[in-house]
N, C-alpha and C positions, 0 to 999 in steps of 0.2 A: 286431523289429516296428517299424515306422513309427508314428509318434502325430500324428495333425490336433487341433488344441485349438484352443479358445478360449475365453474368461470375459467374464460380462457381468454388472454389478452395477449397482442404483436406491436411492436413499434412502426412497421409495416417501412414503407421508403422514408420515415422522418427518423431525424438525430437522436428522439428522444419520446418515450411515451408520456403522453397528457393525458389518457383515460386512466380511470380509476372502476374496480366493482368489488364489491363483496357479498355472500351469499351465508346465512346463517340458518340451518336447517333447526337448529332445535331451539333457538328466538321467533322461526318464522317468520324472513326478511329476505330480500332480494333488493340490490341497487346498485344503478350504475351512475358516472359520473364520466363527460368528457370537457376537459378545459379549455382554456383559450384565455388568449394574453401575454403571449411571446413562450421561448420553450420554457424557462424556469418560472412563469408568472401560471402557464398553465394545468403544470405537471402539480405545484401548490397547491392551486384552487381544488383541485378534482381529489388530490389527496386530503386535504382539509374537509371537503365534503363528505368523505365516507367515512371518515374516520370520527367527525363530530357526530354525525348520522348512528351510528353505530353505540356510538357514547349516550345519545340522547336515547336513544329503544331501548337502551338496557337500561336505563334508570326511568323512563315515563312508559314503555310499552304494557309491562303487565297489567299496569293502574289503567290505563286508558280501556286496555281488554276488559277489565273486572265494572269498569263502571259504562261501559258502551260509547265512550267517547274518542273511538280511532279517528274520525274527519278530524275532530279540532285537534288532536294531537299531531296528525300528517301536516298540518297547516301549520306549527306551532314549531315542528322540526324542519321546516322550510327556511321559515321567519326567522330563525336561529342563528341558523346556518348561514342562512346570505347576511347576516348582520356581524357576524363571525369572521366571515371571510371579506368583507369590506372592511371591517376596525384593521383587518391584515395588511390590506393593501396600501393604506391609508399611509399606516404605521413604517410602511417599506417602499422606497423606492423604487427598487427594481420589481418589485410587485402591481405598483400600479395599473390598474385596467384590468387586471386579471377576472375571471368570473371561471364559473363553471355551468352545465347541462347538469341535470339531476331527475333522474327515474329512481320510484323508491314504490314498492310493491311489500307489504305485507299480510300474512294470510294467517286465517284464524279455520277451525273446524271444518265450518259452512259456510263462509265468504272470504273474499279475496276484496283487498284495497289496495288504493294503487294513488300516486301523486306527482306529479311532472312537472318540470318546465325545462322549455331548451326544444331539443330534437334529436336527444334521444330518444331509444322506443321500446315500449314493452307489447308483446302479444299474446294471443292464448290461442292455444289449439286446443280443439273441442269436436269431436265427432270427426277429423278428417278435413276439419274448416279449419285458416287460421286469420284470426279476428286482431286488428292493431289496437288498443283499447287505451292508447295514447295518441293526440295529436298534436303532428311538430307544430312548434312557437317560429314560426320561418317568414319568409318575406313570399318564399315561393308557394307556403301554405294556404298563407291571406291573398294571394293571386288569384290560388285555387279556387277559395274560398268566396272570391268577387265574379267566379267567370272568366277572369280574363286568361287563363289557359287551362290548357284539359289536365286531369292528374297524371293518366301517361306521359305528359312532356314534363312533368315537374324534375325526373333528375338528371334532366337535358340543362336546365336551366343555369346560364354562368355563374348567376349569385345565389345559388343554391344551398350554400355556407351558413348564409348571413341570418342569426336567429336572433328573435326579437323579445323572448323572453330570457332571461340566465339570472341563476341565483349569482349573487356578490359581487353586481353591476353597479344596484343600484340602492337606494337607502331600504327601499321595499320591496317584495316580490311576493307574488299570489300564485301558488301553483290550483293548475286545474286538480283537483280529485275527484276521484269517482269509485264505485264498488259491485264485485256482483257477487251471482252464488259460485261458491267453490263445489267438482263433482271431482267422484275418482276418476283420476287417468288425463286430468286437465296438466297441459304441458304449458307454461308460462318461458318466453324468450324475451331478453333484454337485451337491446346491441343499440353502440352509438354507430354515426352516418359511414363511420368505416366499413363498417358490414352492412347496414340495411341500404346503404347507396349505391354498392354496386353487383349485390345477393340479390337477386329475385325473390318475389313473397314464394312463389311456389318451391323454389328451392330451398328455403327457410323449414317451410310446411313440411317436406319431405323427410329432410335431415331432423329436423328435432323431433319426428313422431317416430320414427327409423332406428336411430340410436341410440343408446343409454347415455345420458346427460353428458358427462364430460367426452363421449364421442362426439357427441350432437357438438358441443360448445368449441371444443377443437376443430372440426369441419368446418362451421361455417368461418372464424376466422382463418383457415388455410384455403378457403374460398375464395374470399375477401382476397386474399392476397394473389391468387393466380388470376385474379378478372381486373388484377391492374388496381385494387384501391388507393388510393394515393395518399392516403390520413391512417393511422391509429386503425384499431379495431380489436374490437370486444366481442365479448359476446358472454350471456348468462344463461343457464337452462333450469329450468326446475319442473320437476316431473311430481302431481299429487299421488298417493294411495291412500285408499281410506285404510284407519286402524282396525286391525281385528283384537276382537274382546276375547280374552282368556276364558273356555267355557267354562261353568259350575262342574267339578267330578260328578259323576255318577250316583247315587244310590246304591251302595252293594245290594247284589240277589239275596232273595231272602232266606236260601239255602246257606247263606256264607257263614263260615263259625266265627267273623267278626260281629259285633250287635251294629247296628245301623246309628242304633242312639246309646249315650253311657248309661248305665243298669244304675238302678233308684239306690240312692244311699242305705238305705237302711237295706237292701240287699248286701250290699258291702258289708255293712256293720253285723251281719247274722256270719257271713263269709270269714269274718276275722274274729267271733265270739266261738264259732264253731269248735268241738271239743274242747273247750273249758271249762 
């Protein structure tokens, strides 16, 4: 499968940006990362995250592809990462506390895989639907999640922020993963709560089925920015195509003065005996 990407990130109203994404069409990866842990403790975490992220897929991703092992390998660059990023924090003072959100979507021919924690979000549009195929690690999730308020009011909610999973919090982390089938023309979007907090899902749906990726990815963070976000904002796009196969040439017609096949050797050897 083909992959069109692009990423577009704002520092929006803060001093400094703490998201981090990157997008590698011919690895076959998509990820984002939004930090947290004051500005230099968060802007670290999120960049440590992609950039180890990145380091690990190029040295385990082929192997994992060749042997069928994508789950444990997504679980394995989690585990990594947030071990990575906590030996950092440890090691540094001014680091302290830091962590990061982490969305990491990898796609193969016929499926797409995908592995989270935090509250960032990855989606897919599919026929004119768009499907969230991650859910936030929130306090206002597990709310949701008990009944005690509708999903409507969730990005009403004051502590709306506060998520309860993050890589390189804590000694451990388990991100959810999950996988489906990949089709042509499947558009996969990644944005941390800068954009999907204050973007509409339908406006999401709209722009990134609408526009060629890095419009799509430019939009909705210039979205994000006129609807008041008050955080960062990101945003990823990646648009599938199936590949097309170079056809076999033709057959010459059998009138043609080329032979279709090369003429038997010993035609040759009579060809080159000839008058002697």
């Amino acid at each position: 499968m083909l992959l069109h990407t692009a990423q577009s990130t704002h520092q929006g109203p803060r001093h400094n940006n703490q998201d981090s994404a990157r997008v590698d069409a011919g690895l076959g990866y998509a990820v984002i990362a939004d930090g947290m842990g004051g500005a230099a403790g968060g802007a670290e975490a999120s960049r440590m995250a992609i950039d180890l992220t990145d380091w690990l897929l190029r040295r385990d991703l082929p192997e994992a592809r060749r042997v069928g092992s994508l789950p444990l390998m997504l679980v394995r660059v989690f585990e990594d990462v947030n071990r990575w990023i906590l030996q950092k924090a440890q090691a540094t003072p001014e680091l302290r506390g830091m962590g990061t959100t982490l969305v990491l979507v990898v796609f193969d021919d016929e499926h797409y895989h995908v592995a989270h924690a935090g509250d960032s979000r990855a989606y897919r549009i599919r026929g004119g639907e768009l499907a969230q195929i991650t859910k936030d690690h929130s306090l206002v999730q597990a709310r949701v999640d008990a009944g005690l308020i509708r999903p409507e009011d969730a990005a009403s909610q004051p502590d709306r922020n506060v998520i309860t999973r993050a890589v390189g919090v804590d000694p451990s982390v388990t991100p959810d993963v999950g996988d489906g089938e990949l089709r042509h023309g499947d558009t996969f979007v990644l944005t941390t709560d800068g954009v999907h907090g204050v973007v509409p899902a339908r406006q999401i749906l709209e722009v990134a089925s609408q526009l060629p990726p890095q419009e799509a990815a430019d939009s909705l963070v210039q979205s994000a920015l006129r609807l008041g976000t008050t955080d960062n904002s990101t945003a990823v796009v990646v648009r599938t195509e199936e590949r097309r196969s170079h056809p076999r040439p033709a057959d010459p017609p059998a009138d043609s003065p080329v032979p279709s096949t090369p003429p038997p050797l010993s035609f040759l050897q009579r060809l080159l005996n000839f008058g002697r």
